[in-house]
C-alpha positions as CSV (number, residue, x, y, z in Angstrom):
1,X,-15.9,22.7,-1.3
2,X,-16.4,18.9,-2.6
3,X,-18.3,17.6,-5.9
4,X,-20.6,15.7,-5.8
5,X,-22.6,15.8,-8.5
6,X,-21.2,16.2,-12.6
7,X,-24.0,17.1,-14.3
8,X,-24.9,17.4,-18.1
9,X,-26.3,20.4,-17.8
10,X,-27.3,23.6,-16.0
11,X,-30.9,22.5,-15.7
12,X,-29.8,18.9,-13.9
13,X,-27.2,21.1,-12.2
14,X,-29.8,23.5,-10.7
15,X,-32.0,20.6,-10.1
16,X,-29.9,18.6,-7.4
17,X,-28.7,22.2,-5.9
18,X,-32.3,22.8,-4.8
19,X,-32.6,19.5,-3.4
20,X,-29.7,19.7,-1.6
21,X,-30.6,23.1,-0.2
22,X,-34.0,21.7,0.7
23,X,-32.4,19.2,2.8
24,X,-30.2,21.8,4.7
25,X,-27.0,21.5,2.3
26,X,-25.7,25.1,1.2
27,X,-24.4,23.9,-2.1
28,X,-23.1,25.6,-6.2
29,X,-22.8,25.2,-9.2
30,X,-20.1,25.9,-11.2
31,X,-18.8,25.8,-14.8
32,X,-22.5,26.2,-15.7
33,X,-21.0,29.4,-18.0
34,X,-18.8,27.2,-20.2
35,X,-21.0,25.8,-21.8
36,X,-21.9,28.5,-24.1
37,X,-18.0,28.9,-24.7
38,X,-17.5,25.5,-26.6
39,X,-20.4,25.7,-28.9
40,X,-21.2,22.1,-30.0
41,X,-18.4,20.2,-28.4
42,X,-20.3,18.7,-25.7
43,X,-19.2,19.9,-22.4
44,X,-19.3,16.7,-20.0
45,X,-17.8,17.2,-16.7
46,X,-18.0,21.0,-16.7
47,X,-20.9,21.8,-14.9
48,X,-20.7,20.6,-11.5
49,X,-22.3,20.6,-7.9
50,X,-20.3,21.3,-4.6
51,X,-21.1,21.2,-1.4
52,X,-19.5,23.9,0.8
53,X,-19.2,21.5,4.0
54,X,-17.1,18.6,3.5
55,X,-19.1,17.0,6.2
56,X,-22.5,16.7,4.4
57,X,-20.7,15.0,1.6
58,X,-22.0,11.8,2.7
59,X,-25.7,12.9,2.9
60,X,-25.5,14.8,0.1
61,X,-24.2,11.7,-2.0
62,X,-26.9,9.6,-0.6
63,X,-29.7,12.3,-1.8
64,X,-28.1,12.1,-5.1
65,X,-28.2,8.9,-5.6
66,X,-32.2,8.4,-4.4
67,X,-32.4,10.5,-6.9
68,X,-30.8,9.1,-9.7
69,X,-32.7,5.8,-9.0
């Protein structure tokens, strides 16, 4: 498993797993359940996006950042 993605939130999380799983990537998210835990502390960082084959890190990074642009 590798991050690539640290979302701020569950929703954004869930978003870039979907495309990554469109494109052929098995991917999770995790730490999606902490943020219910720390109330209104914000929770930056937590909730995060892995790929489960190092060796689409690379695509997957690229796909991200098309994204995010």
């Amino acid at each position: 498993m590798t991050i690539v993605y640290n979302a701020a939130s569950s929703i954004d999380a869930y978003i870039v797993k979907n495309m990554l799983e469109n494109e052929g990537i098995p991917s999770r998210v995790d730490g999606e359940h902490l943020q219910g835990g720390l109330g209104i502390l914000p929770v930056l960082g937590m909730v995060t996006v892995s790929v489960e084959d190092e060796e689409d890190t690379d695509r997957a990074l690229k796909i991200i950042k098309d994204w995010e642009s």
